[in-house]
TORSE-645387 format. One record per residue (C-alpha): residue number from 1; residue in three letters; z, x, y. Coordinates in steps of 0.1 Angstrom, whole numbers, m for minus. Example, Ala and Ser with C-alpha at 12.3 -4.5 7.8 and 13.67 -1.06 7.14 Angstrom:
TORSE-645387
1:ALA:78:123:m45
2:SER:71:137:m11
end
This chain:
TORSE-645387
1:UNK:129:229:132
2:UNK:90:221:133
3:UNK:84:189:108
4:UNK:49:194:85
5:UNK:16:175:94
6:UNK:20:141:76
7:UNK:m13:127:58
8:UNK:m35:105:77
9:UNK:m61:75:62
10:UNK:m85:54:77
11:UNK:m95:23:58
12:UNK:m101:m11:59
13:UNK:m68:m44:58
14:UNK:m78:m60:25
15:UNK:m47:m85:25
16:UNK:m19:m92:52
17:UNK:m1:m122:32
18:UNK:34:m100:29
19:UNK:59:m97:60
20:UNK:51:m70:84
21:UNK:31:m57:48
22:UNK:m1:m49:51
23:UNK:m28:m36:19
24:UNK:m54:m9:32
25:UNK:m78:2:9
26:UNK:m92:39:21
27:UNK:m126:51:4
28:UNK:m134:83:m7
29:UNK:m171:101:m24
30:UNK:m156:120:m53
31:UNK:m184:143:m72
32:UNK:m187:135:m110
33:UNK:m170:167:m130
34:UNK:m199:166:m155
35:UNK:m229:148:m140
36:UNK:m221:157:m105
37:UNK:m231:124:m95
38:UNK:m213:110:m64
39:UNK:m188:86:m76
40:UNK:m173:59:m49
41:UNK:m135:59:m56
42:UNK:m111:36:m34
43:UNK:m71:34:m29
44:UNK:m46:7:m23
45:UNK:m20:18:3
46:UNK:6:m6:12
47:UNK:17:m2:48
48:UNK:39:m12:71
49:UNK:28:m32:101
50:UNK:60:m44:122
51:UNK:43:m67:143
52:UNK:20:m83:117
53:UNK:m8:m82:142
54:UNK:m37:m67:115
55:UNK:m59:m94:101
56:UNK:m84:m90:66
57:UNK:m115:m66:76
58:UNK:m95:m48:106
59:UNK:m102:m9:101
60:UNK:m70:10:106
61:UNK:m54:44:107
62:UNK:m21:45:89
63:UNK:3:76:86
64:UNK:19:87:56
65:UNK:60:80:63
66:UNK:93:83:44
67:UNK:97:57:13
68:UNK:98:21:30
69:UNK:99:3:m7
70:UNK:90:4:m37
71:UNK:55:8:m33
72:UNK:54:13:3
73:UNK:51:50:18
74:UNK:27:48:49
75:UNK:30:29:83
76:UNK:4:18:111
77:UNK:m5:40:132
78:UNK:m35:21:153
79:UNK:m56:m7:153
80:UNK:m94:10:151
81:UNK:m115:m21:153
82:UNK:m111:m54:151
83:UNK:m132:m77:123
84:UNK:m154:m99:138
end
């Protein structure tokens, strides 16, 4: 049995204070319905980071994952680049 293609995201750690928790928020361009303007819209994901090794302003690729928590649904996949 082949499992389905789970959802990836690439965004930015903006908080690592929680255990092996980490915030990502992943920003999209979404076009205005009525002025078609190009409207900047961001998510939170909460993700799970076993090794706590992500820091504020890392970009990361996380991978969309069975229900961890209450909030928590995705997992770290890699580490893109570092902040400076």
């Amino acid at each position: 049995m082949e499992r389905n293609l789970r959802k990836e995201r690439i965004g930015v750690v903006v908080s690592n204070k929680m255990d092996k928790t980490i915030t990502v928020a992943v920003h999209r361009k979404e076009k205005h319905p009525i002025y078609g303007k190009f409207v900047n819209k961001t998510s939170k994901l909460y993700a799970q980071d076993d090794k706590n090794d992500c820091n504020i302003g890392d970009t990361v690729k996380v991978m969309e994952t069975r229900p961890l928590s209450k909030k928590k649904g995705w997992r770290l996949v890699e580490i893109i680049e570092r902040a400076k």
